[in-house]
C-alpha positions, 0 to 999 in steps of 0.5 A: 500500500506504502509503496503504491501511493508514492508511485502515484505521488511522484507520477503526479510531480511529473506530470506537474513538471512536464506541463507547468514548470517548462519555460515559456517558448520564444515568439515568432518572428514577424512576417516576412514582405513576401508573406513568409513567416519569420524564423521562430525564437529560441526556445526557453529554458525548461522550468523546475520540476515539481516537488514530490508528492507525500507519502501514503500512509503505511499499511497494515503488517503482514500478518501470516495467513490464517483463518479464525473462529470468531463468536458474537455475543451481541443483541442482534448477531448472539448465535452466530460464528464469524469465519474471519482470516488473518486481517480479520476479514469476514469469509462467511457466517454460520448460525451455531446457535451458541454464544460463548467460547469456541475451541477447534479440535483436529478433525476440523469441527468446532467446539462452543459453548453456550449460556444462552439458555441452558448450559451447553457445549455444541460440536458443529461438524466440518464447519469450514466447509459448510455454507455461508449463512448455514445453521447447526443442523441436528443430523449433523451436528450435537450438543452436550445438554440436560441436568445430568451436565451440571453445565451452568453458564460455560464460558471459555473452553479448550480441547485436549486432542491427545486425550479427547478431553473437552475442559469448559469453565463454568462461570455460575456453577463455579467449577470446571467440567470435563467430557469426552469428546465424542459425548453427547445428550443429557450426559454426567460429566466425566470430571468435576473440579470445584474452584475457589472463585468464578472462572472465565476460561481454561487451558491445558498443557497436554504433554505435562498434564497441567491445567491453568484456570483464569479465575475472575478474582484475577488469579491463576489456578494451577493443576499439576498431574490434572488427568492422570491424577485422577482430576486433581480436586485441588489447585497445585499453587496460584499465581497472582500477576503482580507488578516488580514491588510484589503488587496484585495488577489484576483484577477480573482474568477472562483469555488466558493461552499457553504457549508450550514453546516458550513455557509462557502463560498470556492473560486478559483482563477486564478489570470492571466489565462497565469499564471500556477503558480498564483492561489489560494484557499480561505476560507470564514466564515460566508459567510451569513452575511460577506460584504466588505473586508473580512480577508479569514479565510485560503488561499493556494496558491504558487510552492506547491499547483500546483494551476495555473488555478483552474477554479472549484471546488467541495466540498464533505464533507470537501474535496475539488475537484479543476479542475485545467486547466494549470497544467492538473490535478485533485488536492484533499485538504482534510480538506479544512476549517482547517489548516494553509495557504500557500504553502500547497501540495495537498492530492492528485494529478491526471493528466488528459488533460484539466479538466474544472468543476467538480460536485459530482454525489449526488443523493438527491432523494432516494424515490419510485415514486409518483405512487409507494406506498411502504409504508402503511399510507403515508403521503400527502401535496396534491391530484393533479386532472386534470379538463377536461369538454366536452366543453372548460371552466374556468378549462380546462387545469386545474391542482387543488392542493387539501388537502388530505382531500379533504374539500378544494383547495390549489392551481392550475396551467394551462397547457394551453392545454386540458388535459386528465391525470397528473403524476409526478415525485420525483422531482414534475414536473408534465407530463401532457397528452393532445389531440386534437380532432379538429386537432388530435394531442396530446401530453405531457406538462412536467412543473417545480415544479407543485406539490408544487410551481406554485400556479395561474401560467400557463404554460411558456417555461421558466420553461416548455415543450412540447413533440409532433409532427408527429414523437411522434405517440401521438394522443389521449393520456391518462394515463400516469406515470413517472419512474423518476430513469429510466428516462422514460414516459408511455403513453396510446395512445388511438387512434383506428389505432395506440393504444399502450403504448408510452415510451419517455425519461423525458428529451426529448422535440418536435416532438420525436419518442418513445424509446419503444412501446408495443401493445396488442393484437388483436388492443386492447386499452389501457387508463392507465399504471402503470409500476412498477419499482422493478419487471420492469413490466407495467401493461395496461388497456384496455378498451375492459374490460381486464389488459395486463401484459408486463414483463421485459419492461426496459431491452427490451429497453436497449437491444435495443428493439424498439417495443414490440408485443402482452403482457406477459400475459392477466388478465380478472376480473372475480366472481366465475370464470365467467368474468363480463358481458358488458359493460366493459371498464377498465379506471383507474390503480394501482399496490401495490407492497407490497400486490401484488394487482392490483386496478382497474376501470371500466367505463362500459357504458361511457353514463351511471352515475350509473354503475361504479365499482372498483375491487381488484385483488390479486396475479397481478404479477403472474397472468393470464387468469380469475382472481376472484376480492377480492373486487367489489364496485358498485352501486348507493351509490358509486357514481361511474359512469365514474371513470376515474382514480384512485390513490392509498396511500398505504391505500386509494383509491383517484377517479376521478369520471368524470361524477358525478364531483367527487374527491372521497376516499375510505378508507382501499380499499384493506381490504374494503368489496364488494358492495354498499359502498358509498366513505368515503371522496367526494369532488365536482369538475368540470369534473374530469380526473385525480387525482394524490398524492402528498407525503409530502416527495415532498417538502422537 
């Protein structure tokens, strides 16, 4: 902008100085006796060129890209999220019905508390994709409420991703209440931590497990060990910003952020909420380990800052955000842990009406799917395998951790439901589907952090929740598998009258209709899915012994498709183009984008142990009509009788062998020869139903 307006300033001097600075030109001479004009004079000197024009005014710092959540509070825009980028321009608007703190969790949902009627905490799904103007939708979205919650009137909250923890202060309630984050309805709190004065908002140090409370009496609360140690009831020390005498500087402590990289605390105070002139920005160091009254290691505040109400904050770097409520603005501090302190003016200054918490859009998770191998060797904390006997047992409902070697098991959780297949997605929340056959229905258990931290747990709607109910159409649901970045579920609805691929929303809960069905042809039903997401493509197996391909699945939903009938394209496995002879009966599933194959079981006889087989079939994409299998593993070596589902790692091939109750290997499966080969790995396992990876990459 500076260097624009100079440009224009200094074209406007030259063209000053070409048309009214020259020197006049000489007269002409007179007329000659013949008529001739006389010779003209000698030109003048030219004249002095203009001064310069003034210099534009410096335009605003380059703050790095980024976008934001920004809630409003206010008389006529409470309800409504603001999606805002790095300068605080506004992108799009969305109605999320809540009012209060907003916090982004890896999957890319956001987070919000609400005290306009009842205490709340609503998860909006995929909200940077939704449409502007769009409005929390309970088919897609959910919502922590009711009197079992003890939620009063939440303000700041913060999401624990490593755990799957979300933290809310609660204002009026005095206390600070914890939940799972896939729970939702009328559930009990997982945690509830009483405080010795009104909190306003809350942070979390999730490698040391250390809580900070922003307490409104201007204290800090400090829990060390908070989660592991059992939701520490008591505070570990306080600190009290205070100036270099050892004086108390604040007041009424609302933002509060963590910066993990410099162990720094920043605070926000209001000091009097009917003040828009009294507020303040603190700096903490050695936030870990400061107690008492604590010399804050920079402060702003005074006329300069616009600092009234800064009832949050949010740190990028070494930007701060302030939502700045009183004087209606976004203001920017960059640089926020250097600098003198004072009266210090913002960096940046943008008005907007009402503006109550602010959080960045940070997107932590930039891996493919679970079910996705994108990548050859891919290293595993674990295999997930889901046990399911004829006859209700020990292990029903089981969901079993095993090592990627599979000589040992590491750990299990219980759903508490009879459960058929188990996904999950890239945050290790599992999604497990599960039937009835006594009352015919069926449904999903989405529980918290399955993959790496519920060892001997079952399932809690503190942390867990159920989708099912008449409106679901689920019924006799099989495999299942999770599109975490579109926030979609596929599930294999197997019942004889109503087979289809069922699509739900991640965040939903209860008794919801599907956002999408596809069905194949002819009544066929299917038993697995796997979509995959680059090329937007599910692939079905059926158990009438053929694989239906429906293309372009995510963009028939955001074009408002409901229903999608008869698939893209029909695949038969075949030899030497003739299909394989009955019993045929496709359980198991898997697409590998990076060599275009499909991996595929087959159960036949669902009576008979010994005719099980595995196929690969290349070129699945494209593929249509008869399709001659690169590799065919039968036989009595193999062990495979009912392989009911199949996983593959980019290399190996993991089976859920139920009928023998085998979890199995098969190494270098997509180069691996045909015929009896026995499994290069077997592990003994009751009933198996569905096996699943867990990439390391999950725990981190």
């Amino acid at each position: 902008m500076t260097s624009k307006l100079c440009l224009s300033a200094l074209t406007l001097a030259i063209l000053i100085g070409l048309t009214g600075c020259s020197g006049d030109d000489g007269k002409d001479g007179a007329v000659g006796p013949q008529g001739e004009m006389g010779m003209d004079g000698v030109d003048g000197a030219d004249g002095t060129n203009g001064s310069d024009g003034t210099n534009g005014s410096d335009g605003t710092p380059g703050f790095a890209a980024a976008t934001f959540i920004l809630a409003n509070n206010g008389a006529d825009n409470a309800g409504t999220v603001d999606l805002i980028n790095q300068n605080a321009a506004k992108l799009k608007t969305f109605n999320s019905g809540a009012n209060e703190g907003v916090a982004f969790d890896s999957l890319g949902n956001l987070i919000q508390a609400s005290d306009s009627g009842n205490g709340a905490l609503s998860t909006v799904c995929q909200v940077l994709s939704r449409a502007d103007g769009g409005m929390f939708d309970s088919n897609r979205d959910r919502t922590i409420t009711g009197s079992n919650t003890t939620l009063v009137n939440p303000k700041g909250i913060h999401i624990s991703n490593k755990r799957g923890l979300i933290f809310a202060a609660d204002f009026n309630a005095m206390q600070i209440t914890v939940f799972g984050a896939t729970a939702a309805g009328n559930a009990a709190p997982l945690a509830s931590t009483v405080t010795d004065a009104k909190p306003w908002d809350v942070t979390y140090d999730d490698i040391n497990d250390r809580l900070y409370v922003a307490l409104t009496n201007g204290d800090v609360a400090v829990y060390d060990n908070y989660v592991d140690g059992g939701f520490t009831a008591m505070a570990t020390r306080t600190i009290t910003p205070s100036d270099a005498s050892g004086n108390k500087v604040s007041v009424n402590i609302h933002g509060i952020v963590y910066d993990a990289d410099t162990n720094k605390l920043v605070l926000s105070d209001v000091g009097s909420a009917s003040d828009a002139t009294d507020g303040a920005l603190f700096v903490i160091n050695n936030a870990s380990l400061a107690t008492g009254n604590t010399t804050v290691a920079r402060s702003i505040a005074g006329p300069a800052t616009m600092l009234g109400n800064p009832v949050d904050i949010s740190l990028t770097g070494s930007d701060l955000r302030v939502a700045e409520k009183s004087n209606d603005a976004i203001l920017v501090f960059s640089n926020i842990f250097n600098g003198v302190s004072g009266d210090i003016s913002p960096d940046s200054v943008t008005a907007t009406i009402k503006p109550e918490s602010i959080t960045a859009t940070v997107m932590h998770n930039d891996m493919p799917d679970v079910s996705d191998s994108y990548m050859t060797n891919m290293p595993l904390m674990g295999i997930a395998v889901s046990s399911n006997p004829s006859a209700a047992g020990p292990t029903t409902g089981q969901i079993s951790r095993l090592n990627a070697q599979l000589t040992s098991e590491i750990g299990s959780y219980n759903a508490s439901q009879t459960i058929e297949s188990v996904a999950f997605d890239k945050a290790g929340n599992s999604y497990a589907s599960f039937d009835n056959s006594t009352t015919s229905v069926g449904g999903i258990v989405i529980s918290n952090k399955v993959a790496m931290h519920r060892d001997g747990e079952v399932f809690t709607l503190s942390q867990d929740s159920i989708i099912s109910g008449s409106n679901t159409g689920l019924i006799s649901p099989k495999g299942i598998d999770v599109a975490s970045d579109s926030g979609m579920i596929f599930v294999a609805e197997n019942n004889a009258t109503t087979p289809g691929i069922l699509i739900f929303s991640t965040c939903t809960t209860g008794d919801v209709t599907p956002l999408l069905t596809l069905t194949a042809s002819g009544g066929a039903r299917p038993w697995d899915v796997d979509y995959d997401v680059t090329t937007d493509r599910a692939f079905v197996a059926l158990t009438n012994g053929t694989i239906a391909v429906f293309d372009e699945v995510k963009s028939k939903l955001m074009a408002g498709m409901s229903t999608v009938t008869g698939e893209d394209r029909l695949i038969t496995p075949a030899t030497a183009g003739v299909a394989f002879p009955a019993p045929t009966n496709i359980h198991g599933i898997d697409y590998d984008p990076l060599s275009d194959s499909l991996i595929v079981s087959d159960v036949g006889s669902a009576a008979d142990a010994t005719d099980g087989k595995l196929f690969v079939l290349n070129n699945a994409g494209t593929g249509s009509g008869l399709n001659n299998v690169s590799v065919n593993i039968a036989g009595p070596a193999t062990m495979l009788g009912n392989p009911v589902d199949i996983m593959f790692t980019g290399n190996h091939l993991y089976v859920a062998e139920k009928s023998n109750g085998l979890v199995m290997r098969f190494d270098n499966i997509l180069n691996s020869p045909s015929g009896d080969i026995a499994a290069s790995v077997s592990y003994s396992f009751t009933a198996p139903e569905s096996v699943a990876i867990l990439p390391s990459w999950l725990n981190r």
